[in-house]
Structures are given as C-alpha cells and as structure tokens.
C-alpha positions as CSV (number, residue, x, y, z in Angstrom):
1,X,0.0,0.0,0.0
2,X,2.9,2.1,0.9
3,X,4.3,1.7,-2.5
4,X,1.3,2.8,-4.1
5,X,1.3,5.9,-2.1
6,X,4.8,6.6,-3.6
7,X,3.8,6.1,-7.2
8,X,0.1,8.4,-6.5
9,X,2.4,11.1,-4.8
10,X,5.0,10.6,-8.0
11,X,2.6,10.7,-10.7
12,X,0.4,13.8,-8.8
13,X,4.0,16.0,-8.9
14,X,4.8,15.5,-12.6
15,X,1.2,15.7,-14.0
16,X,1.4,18.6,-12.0
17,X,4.6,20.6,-13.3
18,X,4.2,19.2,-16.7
19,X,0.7,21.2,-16.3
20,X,2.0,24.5,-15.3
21,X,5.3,24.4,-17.5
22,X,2.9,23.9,-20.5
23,X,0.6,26.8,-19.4
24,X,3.9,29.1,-18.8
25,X,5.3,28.2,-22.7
26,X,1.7,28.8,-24.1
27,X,1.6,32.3,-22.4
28,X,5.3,33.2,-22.6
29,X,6.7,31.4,-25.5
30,X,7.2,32.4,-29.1
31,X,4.7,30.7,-30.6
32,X,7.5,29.4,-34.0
33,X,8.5,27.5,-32.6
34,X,5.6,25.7,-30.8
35,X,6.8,24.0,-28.0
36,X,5.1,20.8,-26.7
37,X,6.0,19.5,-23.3
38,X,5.4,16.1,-23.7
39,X,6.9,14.1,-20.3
40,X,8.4,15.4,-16.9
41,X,10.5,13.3,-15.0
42,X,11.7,13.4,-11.5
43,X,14.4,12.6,-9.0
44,X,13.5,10.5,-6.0
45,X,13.9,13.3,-3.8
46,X,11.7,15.9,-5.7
47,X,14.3,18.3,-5.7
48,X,15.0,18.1,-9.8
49,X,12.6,17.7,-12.2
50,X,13.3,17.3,-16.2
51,X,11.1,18.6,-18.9
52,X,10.5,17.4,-21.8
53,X,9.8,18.6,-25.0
54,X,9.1,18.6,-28.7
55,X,9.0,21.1,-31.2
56,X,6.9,22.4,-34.6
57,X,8.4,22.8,-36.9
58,X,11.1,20.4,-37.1
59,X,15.2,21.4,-36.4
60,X,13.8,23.9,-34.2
61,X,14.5,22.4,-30.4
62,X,17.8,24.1,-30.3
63,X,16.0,27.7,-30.3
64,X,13.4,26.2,-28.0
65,X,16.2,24.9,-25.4
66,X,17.9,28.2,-25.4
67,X,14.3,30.3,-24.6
68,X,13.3,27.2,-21.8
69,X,17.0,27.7,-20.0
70,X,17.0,31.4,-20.0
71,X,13.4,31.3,-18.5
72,X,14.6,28.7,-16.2
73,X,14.3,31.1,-12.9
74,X,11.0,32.6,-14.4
75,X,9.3,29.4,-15.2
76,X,10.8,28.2,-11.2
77,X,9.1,31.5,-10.1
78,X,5.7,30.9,-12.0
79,X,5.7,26.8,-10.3
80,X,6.3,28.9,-7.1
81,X,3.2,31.1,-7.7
82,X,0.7,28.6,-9.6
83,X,1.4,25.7,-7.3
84,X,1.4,24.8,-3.6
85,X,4.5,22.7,-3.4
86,X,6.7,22.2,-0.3
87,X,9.9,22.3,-2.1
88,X,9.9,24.4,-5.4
89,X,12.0,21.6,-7.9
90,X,15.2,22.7,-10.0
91,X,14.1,22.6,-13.6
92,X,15.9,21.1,-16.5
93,X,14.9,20.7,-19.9
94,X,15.7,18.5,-22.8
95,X,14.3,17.4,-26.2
96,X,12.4,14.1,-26.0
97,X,14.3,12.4,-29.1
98,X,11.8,9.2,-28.1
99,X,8.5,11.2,-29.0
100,X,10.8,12.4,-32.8
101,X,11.4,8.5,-33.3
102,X,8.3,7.4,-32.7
103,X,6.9,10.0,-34.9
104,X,9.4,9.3,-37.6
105,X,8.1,5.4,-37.2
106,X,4.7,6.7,-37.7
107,X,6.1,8.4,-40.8
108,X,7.6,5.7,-42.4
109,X,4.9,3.4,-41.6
110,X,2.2,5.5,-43.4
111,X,4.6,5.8,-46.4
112,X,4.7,2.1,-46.7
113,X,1.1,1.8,-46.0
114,X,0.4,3.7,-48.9
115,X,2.5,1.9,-51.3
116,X,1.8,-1.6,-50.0
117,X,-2.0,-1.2,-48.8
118,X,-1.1,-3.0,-46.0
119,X,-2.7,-1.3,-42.3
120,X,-0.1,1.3,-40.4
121,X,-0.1,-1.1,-37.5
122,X,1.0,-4.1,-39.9
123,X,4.2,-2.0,-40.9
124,X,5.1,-1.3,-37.1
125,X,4.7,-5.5,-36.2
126,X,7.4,-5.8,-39.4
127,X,9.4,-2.9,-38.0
128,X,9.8,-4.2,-34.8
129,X,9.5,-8.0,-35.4
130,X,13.0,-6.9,-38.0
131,X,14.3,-4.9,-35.5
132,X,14.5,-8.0,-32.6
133,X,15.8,-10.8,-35.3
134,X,19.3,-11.5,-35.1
135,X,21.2,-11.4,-38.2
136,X,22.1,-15.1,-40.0
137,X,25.3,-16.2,-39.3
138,X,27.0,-17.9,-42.5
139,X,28.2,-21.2,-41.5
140,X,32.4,-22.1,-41.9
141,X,33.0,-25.2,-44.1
142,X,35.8,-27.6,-42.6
C-alpha cells in the first residue's frame, strides 16, 4: 500500500509541473516555434525535475532549449506562484528524441502503407519483429 502511495504522490507532482510548464510556454513562448511539453520526470527526492519537449516545426528544439533555459528562474518562479508545493523543484529541460522517433516510425509506416496497402499497425509489427531478429550467421565449411 505504501508503494502505491509513492507512485500516487509521483505521478500527482509530474502531471502537476508538466501542467504549469505547459501553461507558462503557451503564455510566454514564441509561438515558432511551438513547443510541446510532452513528459516530466523526476528525482527520488523531488528536488529536480526534467522537462521534456518537442517542437513544430522540425530542427527547431535548439532555439526552444535556449528560450526554456533562459526562462529557467521565471518558469521556477511561475511553479512557485501557480502551485502549492513544499519544495519548489530545480528545472531542466531537454528534447524528447523518443517522441521524434516514434513520430518518424509513424512516418515511415504510413509511407509504406500507402505503397503496399497494408494497415499502419501491420508495418510497425514488421518494424519491430526486423528490429528484434538477429542477423544469419554464414556457416564455416571444414
């Protein structure tokens, strides 16, 4: 039960900041790039948290990095104000590469999807059913 506490109390703090980092880009941020916070994660000791993000268009997380860590103290500030948290986190941000591959997957699956008719979550099984096989080994002749 005690565990499950622990997750509740985890899962409540990072909806949470993910929630009023997003708010702070949508009122603060440029909006080309859009930013999209898409995961926070946290240290054990909920004294860090990292930010995620992706952005739109494309090649553009390096401008969105640079605006997120010179707003680092203001965004800190803004969690202060907009939340009621005991200990107000240290905030780092980086671009979630995960969310561009899976997009990029999704990409390439629809591409194949068109040319081969075949359903988009078809091409992902193939993907990832190629992905796991280990490549032949050519046998040695004595």
């Amino acid at each position: 039960m005690i565990k499950q506490l622990n997750y509740d109390k985890h899962d409540r703090a990072t909806s949470l900041i993910r929630e009023v980092v997003a708010t702070y880009i949508r009122n603060e941020a440029n909006t080309n790039p859009l930013i999209t916070v898409t995961s926070v994660s946290v240290s054990p000791d909920y004294r860090k948290y990292t930010v995620f993000f992706t952005t739109i268009p494309d090649g553009r997380e390096d401008d969105a990095l640079i605006f997120l860590k010179r707003s680092a103290s203001d965004i800190r500030s803004y969690v202060k104000k907009h939340t009621k948290l005991k200990i107000i986190p240290h905030l780092e941000f980086a671009v979630d590469y995960g969310e561009r591959h899976r997009q990029h997957i999704d990409e390439i699956a629809a591409d194949i999807d068109e040319q081969e008719g075949v359903t988009q979550e078809e091409v992902i099984e193939r993907l990832l059913d190629a992905g796991s096989k280990k490549p032949d080994t050519e046998e040695k002749d004595n």
